[in-house]
N, C-alpha and C positions, 0 to 999 in steps of 0.2 A: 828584634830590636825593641827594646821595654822605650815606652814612652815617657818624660819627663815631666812630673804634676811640679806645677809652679803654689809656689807655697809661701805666701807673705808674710814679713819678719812682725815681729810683734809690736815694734816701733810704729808702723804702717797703720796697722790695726789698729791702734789706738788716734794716729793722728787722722784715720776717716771718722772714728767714733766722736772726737770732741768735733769733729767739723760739721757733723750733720747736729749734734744740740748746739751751735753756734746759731748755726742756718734759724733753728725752729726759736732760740732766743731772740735773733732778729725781728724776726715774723709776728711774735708777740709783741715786742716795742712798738712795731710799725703800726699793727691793728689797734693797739692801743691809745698811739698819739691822735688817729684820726676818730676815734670815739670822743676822746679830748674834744678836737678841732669842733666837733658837730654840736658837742653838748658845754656849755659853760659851766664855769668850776659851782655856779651859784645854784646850776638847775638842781631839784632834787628827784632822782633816778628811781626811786626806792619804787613807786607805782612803775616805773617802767619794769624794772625787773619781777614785779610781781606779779604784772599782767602772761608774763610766761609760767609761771609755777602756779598759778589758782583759777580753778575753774571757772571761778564767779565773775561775773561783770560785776566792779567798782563802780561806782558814781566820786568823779574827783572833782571837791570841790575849794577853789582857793578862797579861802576865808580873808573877810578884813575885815572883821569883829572876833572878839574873844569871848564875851560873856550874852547869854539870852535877854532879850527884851521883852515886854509884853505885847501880848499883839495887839496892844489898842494905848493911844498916849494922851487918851479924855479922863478929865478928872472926874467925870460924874457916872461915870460906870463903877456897878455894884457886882457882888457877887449874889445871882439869883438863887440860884443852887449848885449846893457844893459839889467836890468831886467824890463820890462814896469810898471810903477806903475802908477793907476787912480789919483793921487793926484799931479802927478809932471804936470808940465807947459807943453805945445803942443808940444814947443819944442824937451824939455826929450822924453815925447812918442812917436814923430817922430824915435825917434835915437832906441826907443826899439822896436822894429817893425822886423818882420822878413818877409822878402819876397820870395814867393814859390809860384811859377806856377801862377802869376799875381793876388797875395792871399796874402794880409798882414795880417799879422798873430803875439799878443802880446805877445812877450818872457817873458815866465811863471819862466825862468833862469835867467842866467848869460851864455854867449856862452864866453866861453875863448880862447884864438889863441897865438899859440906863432911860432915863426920860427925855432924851433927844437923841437925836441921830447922830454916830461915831465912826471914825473911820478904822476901819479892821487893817492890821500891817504886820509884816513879816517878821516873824522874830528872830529870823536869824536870814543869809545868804543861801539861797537854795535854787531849787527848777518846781516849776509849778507840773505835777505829774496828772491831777485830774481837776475837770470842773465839769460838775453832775448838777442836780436840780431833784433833791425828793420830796416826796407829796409832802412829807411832815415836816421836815427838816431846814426846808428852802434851798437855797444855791450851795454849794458843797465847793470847796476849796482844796486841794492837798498839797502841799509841801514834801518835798525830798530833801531835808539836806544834806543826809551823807548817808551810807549802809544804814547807819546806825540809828535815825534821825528823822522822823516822819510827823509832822503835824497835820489838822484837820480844822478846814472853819465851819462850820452849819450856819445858815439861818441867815446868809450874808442878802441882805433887801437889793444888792445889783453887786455884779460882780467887776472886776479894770482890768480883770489878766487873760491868757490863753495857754491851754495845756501846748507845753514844750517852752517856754519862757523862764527864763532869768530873773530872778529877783532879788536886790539887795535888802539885807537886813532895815528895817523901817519903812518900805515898802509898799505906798496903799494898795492891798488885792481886792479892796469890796467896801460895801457900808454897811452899817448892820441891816435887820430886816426882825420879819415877824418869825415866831416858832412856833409853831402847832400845835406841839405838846404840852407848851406851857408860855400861855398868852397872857401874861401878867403887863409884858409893855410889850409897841411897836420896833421899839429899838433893841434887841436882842440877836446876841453871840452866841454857840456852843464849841465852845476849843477844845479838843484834845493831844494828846501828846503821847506817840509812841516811840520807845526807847527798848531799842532789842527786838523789836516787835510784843512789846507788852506797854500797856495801855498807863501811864504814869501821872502821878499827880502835877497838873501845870503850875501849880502855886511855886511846888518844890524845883518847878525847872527853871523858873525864870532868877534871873541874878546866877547860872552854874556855870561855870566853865567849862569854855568848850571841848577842851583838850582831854577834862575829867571825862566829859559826855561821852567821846567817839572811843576811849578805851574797850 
């Protein structure tokens, strides 16, 4: 006696197929609405999703400043010595030159000098990532404000911050102090400014936008 194979019409067939991509459209809506529920239409996602596709630790920083300030808002601070840049005339790089123990040496800064004491401040919103003390230099400063975004203060006479701290833009971190290298006044700054990880003229950064910056 031949046994009977049961064999579904193709009506059938088709009315399981749209039933199980109903099932899975469901499923999506549902997962969907509750990402909604948790996150508001305002939040923005974009570092969340990117914290799964890139290796790198981001530093996220909500900004409520747009454009750089100086790091100091005394009208009697000078420029001591320039920042050296390869492109200026022999001149320029004569004047940016720093001289130590019969060693010239290209100011990677801006050395600032003033004839009273100033208060040193943040030029933008950032985490204070280190506070050092070197022989020549004096108190050491550094700012993180985004990947892209790293300042330095030297020479700071007392320092107000602590590594792992918030700072908003305007900020007092320090006062000035003495510089070893170049003891013209007591009140003395050396700032620099790194962008991309390369060392940038601070003249040039301050008035930039920040949106241009972190591209």
């Amino acid at each position: 006696m031949k046994t009977k194979r049961l064999v579904l019409k193709k009506w059938a067939s088709t009315v399981i197929y749209l039933s199980v991509i109903s099932i899975v459209f469901i499923s999506m809506v549902f997962i969907s609405n509750k990402i909604n529920e948790t996150y508001n239409e305002g939040d923005n996602l974009s570092y969340i999703l990117k914290s799964f596709i890139d290796d790198k630790d981001i530093t996220v920083v909500n900004y409520t400043n747009e454009e750089v300030i100086k790091p100091f808002d005394s009208e009697s601070v000078s420029i001591d010595i320039d920042y050296y840049d390869k492109d200026e005339s022999n001149e320029n790089q004569e004047k940016s030159l720093i001289l130590y123990e019969n060693t010239y040496m290209p100011n990677t800064g801006i050395l600032y000098s003033s004839n009273e004491t100033f208060d040193i401040i943040s030029t933008l919103d950032g985490t204070i990532t280190k506070v050092s003390e070197d022989e020549l230099l004096g108190n050491v400063v550094e700012i993180t404000h985004s990947p892209t975004i790293v300042t330095t203060y030297y020479s700071l006479g007392e320092v107000k911050v602590t590594e792992g701290q918030s700072v908003k833009q305007g900020d007092i971190i320090g006062i000035s102090g003495k510089n070893n290298i170049s003891s013209t006044s007591d009140n003395m700054m050396l700032f620099e400014v790194s962008l991309n990880g390369n060392n940038i003229n601070p003249e040039n950064y301050y008035g930039s936008n920040l949106k241009d910056l972190n591209q």
